[in-house]
N, CA, C and O atoms as CSV, one atom per row, in Angstrom:
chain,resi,resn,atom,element,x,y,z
A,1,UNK,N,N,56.374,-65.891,225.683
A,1,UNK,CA,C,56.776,-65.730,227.056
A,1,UNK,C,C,57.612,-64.463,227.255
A,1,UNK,O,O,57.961,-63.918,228.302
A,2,UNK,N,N,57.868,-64.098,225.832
A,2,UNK,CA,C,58.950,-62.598,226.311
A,2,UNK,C,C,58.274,-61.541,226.885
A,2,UNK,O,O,58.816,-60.621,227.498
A,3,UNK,N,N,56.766,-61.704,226.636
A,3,UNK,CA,C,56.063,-60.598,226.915
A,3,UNK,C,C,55.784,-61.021,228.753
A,3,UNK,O,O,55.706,-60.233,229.696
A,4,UNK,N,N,55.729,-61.858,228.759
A,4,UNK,CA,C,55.114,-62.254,230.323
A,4,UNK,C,C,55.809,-62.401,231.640
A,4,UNK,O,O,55.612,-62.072,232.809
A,5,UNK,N,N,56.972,-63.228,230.730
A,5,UNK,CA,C,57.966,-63.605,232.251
A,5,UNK,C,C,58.975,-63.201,232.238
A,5,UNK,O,O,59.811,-63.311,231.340
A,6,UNK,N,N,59.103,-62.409,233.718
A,6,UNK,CA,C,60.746,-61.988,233.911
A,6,UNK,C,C,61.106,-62.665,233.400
A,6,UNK,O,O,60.489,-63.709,233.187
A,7,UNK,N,N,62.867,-62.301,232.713
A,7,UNK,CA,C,64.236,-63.192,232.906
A,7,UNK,C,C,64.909,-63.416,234.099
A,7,UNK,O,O,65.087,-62.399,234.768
A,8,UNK,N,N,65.278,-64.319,234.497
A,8,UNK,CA,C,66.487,-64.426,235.520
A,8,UNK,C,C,67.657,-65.404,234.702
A,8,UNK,O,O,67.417,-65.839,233.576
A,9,UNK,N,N,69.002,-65.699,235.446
A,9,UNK,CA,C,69.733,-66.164,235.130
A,9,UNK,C,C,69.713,-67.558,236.449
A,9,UNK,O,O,69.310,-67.681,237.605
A,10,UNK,N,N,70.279,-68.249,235.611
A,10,UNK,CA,C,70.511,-69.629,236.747
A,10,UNK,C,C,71.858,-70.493,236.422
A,10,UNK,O,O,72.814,-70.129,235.737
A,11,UNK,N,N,71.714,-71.473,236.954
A,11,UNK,CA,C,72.243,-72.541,236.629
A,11,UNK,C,C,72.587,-73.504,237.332
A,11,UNK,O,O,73.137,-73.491,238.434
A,12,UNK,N,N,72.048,-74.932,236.275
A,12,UNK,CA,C,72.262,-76.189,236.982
A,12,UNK,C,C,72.996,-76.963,237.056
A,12,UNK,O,O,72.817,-77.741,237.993
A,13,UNK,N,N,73.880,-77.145,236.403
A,13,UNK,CA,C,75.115,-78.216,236.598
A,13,UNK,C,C,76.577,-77.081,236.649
A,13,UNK,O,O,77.233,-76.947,235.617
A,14,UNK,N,N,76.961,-76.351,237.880
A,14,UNK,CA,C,77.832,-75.546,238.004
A,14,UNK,C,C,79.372,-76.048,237.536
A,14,UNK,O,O,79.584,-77.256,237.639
A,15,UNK,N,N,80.323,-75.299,237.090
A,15,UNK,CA,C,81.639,-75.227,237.302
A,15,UNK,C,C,81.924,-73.727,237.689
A,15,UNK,O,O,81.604,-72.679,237.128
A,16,UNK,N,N,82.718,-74.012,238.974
A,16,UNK,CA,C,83.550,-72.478,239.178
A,16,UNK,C,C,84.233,-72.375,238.142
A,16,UNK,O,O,84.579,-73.265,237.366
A,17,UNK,N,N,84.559,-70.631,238.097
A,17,UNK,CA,C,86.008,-69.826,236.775
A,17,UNK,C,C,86.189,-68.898,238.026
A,17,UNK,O,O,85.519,-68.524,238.988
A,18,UNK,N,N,87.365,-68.735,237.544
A,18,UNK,CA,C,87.678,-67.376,238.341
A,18,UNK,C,C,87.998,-66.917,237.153
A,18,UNK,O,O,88.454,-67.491,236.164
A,19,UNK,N,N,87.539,-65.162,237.469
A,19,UNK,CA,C,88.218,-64.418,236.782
A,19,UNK,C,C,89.458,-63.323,237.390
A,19,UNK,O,O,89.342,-62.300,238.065
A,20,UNK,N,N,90.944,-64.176,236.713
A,20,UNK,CA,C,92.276,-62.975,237.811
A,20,UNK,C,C,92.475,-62.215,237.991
A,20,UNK,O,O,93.075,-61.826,238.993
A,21,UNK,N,N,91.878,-61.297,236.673
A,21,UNK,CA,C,92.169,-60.094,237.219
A,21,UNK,C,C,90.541,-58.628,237.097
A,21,UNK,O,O,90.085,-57.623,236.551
A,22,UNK,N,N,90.379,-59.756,238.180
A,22,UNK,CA,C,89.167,-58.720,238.714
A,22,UNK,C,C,89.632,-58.963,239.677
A,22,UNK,O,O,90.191,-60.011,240.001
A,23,UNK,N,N,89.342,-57.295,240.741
A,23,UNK,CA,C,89.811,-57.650,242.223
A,23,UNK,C,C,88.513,-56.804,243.058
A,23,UNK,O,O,88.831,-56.451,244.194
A,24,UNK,N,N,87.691,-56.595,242.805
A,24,UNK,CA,C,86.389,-55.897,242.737
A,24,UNK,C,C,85.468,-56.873,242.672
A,24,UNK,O,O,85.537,-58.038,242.281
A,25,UNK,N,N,84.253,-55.968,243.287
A,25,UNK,CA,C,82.863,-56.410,242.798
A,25,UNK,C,C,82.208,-55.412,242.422
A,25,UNK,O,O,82.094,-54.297,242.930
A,26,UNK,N,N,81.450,-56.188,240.808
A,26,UNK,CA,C,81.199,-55.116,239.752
A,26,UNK,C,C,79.373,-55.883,239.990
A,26,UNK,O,O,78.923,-57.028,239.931
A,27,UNK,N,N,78.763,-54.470,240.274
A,27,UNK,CA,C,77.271,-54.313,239.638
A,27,UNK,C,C,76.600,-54.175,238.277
A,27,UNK,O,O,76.967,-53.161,237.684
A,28,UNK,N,N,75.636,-54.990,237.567
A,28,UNK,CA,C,75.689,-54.737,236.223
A,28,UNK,C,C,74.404,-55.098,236.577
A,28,UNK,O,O,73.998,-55.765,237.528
A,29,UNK,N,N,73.580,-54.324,235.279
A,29,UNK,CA,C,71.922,-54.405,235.391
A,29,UNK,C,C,71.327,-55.260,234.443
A,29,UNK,O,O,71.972,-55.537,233.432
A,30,UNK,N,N,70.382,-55.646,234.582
A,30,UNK,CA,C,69.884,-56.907,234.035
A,30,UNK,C,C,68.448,-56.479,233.509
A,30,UNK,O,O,67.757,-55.802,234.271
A,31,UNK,N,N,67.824,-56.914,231.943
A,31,UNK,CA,C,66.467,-56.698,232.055
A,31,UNK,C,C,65.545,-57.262,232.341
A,31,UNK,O,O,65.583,-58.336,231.740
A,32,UNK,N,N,64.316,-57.161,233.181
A,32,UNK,CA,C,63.231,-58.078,233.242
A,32,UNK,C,C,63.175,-58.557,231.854
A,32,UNK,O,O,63.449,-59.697,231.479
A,33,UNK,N,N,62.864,-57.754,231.268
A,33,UNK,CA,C,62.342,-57.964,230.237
A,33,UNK,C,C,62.863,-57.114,228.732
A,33,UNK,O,O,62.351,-56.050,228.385
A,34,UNK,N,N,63.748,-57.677,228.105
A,34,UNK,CA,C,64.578,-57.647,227.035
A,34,UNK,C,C,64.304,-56.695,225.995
A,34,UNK,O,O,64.887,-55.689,225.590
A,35,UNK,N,N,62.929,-57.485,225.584
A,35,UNK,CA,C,62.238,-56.659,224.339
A,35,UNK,C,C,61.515,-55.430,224.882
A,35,UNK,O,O,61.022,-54.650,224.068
A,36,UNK,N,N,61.380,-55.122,226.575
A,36,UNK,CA,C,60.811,-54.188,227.081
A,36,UNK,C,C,61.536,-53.459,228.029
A,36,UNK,O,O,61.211,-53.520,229.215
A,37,UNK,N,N,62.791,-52.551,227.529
A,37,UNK,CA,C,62.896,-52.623,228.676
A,37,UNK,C,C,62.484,-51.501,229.099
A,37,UNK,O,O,63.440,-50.752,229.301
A,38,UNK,N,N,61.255,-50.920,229.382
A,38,UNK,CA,C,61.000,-49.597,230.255
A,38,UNK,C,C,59.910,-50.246,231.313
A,38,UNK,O,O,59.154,-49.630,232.065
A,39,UNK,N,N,60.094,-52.044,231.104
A,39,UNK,CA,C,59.466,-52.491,232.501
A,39,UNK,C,C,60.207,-52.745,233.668
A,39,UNK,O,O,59.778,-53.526,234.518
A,40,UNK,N,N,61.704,-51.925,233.836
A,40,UNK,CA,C,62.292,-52.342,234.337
A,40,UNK,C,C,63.978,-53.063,234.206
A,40,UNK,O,O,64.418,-53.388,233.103
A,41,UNK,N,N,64.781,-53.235,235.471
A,41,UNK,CA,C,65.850,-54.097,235.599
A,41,UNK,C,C,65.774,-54.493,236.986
A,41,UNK,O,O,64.956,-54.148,237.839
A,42,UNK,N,N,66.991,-55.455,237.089
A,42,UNK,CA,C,67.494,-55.943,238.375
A,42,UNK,C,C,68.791,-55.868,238.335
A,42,UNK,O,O,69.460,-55.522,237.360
A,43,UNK,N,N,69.316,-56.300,239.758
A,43,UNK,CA,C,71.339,-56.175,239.367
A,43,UNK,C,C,71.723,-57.217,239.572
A,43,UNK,O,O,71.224,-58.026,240.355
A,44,UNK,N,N,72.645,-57.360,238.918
A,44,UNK,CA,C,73.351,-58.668,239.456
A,44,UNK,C,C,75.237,-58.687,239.557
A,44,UNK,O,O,76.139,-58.183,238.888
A,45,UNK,N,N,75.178,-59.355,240.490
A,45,UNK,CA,C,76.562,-58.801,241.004
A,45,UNK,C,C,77.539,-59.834,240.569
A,45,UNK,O,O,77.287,-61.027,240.736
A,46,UNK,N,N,78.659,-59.420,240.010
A,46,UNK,CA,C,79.993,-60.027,239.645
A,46,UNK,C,C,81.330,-60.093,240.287
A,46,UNK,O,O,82.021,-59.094,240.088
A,47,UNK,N,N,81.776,-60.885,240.896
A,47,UNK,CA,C,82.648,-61.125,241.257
A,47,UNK,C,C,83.917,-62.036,240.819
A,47,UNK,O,O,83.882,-62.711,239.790
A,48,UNK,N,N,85.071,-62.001,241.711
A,48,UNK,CA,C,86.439,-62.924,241.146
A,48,UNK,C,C,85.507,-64.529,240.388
A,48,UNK,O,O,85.426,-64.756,239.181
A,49,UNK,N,N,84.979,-65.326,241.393
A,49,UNK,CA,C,84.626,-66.685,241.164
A,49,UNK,C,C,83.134,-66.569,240.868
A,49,UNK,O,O,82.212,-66.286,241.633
A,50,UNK,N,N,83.128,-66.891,239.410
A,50,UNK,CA,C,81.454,-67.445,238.636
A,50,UNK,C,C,81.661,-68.830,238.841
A,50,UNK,O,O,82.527,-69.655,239.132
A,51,UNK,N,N,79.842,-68.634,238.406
A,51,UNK,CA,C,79.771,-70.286,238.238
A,51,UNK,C,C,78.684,-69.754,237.001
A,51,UNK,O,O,77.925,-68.818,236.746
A,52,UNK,N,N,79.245,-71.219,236.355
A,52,UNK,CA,C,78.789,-71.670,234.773
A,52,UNK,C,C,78.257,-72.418,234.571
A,52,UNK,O,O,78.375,-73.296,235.426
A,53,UNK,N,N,77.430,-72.716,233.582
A,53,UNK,CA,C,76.884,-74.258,232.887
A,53,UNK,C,C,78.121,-75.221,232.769
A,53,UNK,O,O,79.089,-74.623,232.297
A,54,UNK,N,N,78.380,-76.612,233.078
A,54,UNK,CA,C,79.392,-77.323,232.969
A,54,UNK,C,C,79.359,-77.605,230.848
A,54,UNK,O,O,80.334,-77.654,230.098
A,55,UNK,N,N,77.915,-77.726,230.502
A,55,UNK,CA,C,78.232,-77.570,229.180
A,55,UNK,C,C,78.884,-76.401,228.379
A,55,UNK,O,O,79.048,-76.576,227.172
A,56,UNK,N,N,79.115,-75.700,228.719
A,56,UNK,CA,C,79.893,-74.318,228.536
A,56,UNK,C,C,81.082,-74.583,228.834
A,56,UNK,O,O,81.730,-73.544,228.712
A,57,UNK,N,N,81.859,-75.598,229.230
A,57,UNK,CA,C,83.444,-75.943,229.382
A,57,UNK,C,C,83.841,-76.710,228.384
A,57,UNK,O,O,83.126,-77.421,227.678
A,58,UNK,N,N,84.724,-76.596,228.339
A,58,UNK,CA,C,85.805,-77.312,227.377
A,58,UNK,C,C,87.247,-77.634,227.907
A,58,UNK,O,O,88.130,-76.791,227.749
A,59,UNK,N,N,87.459,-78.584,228.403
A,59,UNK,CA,C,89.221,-78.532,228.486
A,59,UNK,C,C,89.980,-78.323,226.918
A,59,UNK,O,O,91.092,-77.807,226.800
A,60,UNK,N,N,89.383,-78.687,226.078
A,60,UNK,CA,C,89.919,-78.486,224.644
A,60,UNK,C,C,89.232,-78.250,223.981
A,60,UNK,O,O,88.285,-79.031,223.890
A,61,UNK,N,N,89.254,-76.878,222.974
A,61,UNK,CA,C,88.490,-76.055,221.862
A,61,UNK,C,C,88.331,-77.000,220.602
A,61,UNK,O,O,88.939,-78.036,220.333
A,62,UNK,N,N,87.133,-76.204,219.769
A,62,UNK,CA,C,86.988,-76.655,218.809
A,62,UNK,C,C,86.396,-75.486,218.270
A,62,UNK,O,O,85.798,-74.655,218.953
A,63,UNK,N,N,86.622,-75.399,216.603
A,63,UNK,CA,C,86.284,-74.007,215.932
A,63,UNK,C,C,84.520,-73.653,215.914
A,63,UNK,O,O,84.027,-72.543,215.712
A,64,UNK,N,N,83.767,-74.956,216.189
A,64,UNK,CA,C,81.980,-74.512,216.105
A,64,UNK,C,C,81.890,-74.569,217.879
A,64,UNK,O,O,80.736,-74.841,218.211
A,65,UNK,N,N,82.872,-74.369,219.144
A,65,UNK,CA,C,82.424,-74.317,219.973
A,65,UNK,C,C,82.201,-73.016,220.820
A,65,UNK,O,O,83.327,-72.634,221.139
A,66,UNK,N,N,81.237,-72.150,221.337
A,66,UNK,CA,C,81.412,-71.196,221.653
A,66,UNK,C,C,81.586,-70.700,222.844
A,66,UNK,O,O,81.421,-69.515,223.135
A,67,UNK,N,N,82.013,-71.803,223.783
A,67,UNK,CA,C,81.623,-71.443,225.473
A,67,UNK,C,C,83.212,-71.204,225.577
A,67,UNK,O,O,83.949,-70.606,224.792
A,68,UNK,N,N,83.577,-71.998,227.051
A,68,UNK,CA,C,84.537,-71.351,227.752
A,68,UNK,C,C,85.688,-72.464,227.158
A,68,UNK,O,O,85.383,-73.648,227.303
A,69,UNK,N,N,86.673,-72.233,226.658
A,69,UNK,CA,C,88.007,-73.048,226.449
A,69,UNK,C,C,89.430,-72.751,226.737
A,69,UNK,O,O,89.471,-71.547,226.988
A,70,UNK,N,N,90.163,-73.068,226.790
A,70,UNK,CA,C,91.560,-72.426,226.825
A,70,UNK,C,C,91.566,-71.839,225.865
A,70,UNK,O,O,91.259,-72.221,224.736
A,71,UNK,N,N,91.999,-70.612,226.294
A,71,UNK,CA,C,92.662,-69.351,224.944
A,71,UNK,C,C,91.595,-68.722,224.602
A,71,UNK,O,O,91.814,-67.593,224.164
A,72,UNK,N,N,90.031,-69.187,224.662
A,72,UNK,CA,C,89.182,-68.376,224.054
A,72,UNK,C,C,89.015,-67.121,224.855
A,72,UNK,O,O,89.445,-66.757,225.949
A,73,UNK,N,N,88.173,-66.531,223.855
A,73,UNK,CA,C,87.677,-64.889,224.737
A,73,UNK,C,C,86.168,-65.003,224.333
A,73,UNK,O,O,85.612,-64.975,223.235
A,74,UNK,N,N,85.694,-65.143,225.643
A,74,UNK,CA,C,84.446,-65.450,225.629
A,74,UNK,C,C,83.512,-64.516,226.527
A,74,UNK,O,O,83.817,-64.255,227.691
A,75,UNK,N,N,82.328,-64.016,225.900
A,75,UNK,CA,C,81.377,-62.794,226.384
A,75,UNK,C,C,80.538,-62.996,227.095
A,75,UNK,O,O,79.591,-63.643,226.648
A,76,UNK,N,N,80.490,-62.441,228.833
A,76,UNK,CA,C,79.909,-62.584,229.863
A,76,UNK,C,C,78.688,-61.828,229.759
A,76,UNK,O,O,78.816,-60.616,229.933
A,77,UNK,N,N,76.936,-62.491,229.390
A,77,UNK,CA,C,75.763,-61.725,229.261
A,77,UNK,C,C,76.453,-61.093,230.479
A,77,UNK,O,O,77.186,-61.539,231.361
A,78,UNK,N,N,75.689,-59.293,230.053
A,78,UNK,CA,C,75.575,-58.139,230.383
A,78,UNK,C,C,76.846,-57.418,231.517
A,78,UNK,O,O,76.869,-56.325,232.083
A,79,UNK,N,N,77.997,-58.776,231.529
A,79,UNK,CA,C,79.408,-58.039,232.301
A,79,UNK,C,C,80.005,-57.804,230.962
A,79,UNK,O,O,79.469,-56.748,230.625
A,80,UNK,N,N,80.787,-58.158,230.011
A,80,UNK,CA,C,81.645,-58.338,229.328
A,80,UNK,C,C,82.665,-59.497,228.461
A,80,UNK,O,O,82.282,-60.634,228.186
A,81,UNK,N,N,83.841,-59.017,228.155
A,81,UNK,CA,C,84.266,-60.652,227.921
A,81,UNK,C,C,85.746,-60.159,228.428
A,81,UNK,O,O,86.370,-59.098,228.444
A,82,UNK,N,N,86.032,-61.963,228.964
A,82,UNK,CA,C,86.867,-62.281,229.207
A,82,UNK,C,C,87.694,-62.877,228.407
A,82,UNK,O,O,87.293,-62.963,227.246
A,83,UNK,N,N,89.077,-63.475,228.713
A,83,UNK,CA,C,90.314,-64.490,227.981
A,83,UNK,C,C,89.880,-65.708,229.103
A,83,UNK,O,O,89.826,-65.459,230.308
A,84,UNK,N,N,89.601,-66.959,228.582
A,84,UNK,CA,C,90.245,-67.955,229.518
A,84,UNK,C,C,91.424,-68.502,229.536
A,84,UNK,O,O,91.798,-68.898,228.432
A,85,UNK,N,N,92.282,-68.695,230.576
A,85,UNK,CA,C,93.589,-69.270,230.495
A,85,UNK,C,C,93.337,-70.899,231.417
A,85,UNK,O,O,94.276,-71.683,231.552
């Protein structure tokens, strides 16, 4: 399917994050297609309040968990990474 179908991003069982100290909205480009990319991008726009997979939360960490927890610093596909507090 990498060869065939766009990527997009989604998601179905939301939790808002804010992130504090963004006070902007940041444009960041996205590939159709990963392994290709001279077929292209799209943008997708970032702002203070995401929304996440609720499996990607944690009120409390654990060392094999990799999503969002207190204290972690966790990497936003194609924005960056953040600290959660």
């Amino acid at each position: 399917m990498d060869l065939t179908a766009p990527r997009r991003l989604s998601v179905i069982d939301p939790v808002k994050l804010t992130i504090t100290n963004l006070d902007k909205v940041v444009k960041v480009s996205a590939c159709h297609f990963p392994k290709n990319q001279e077929k292209g991008s799209y943008e997708l726009t970032v702002s203070k309040n995401i929304w996440v997979e609720r499996d990607d939360v944690r009120e409390t960490d654990s060392a094999e968990f990799f999503g969002f927890a207190p204290g972690k610093i966790v990497g936003l596909k194609y924005f960056g990474v953040v600290k959660v507090t």
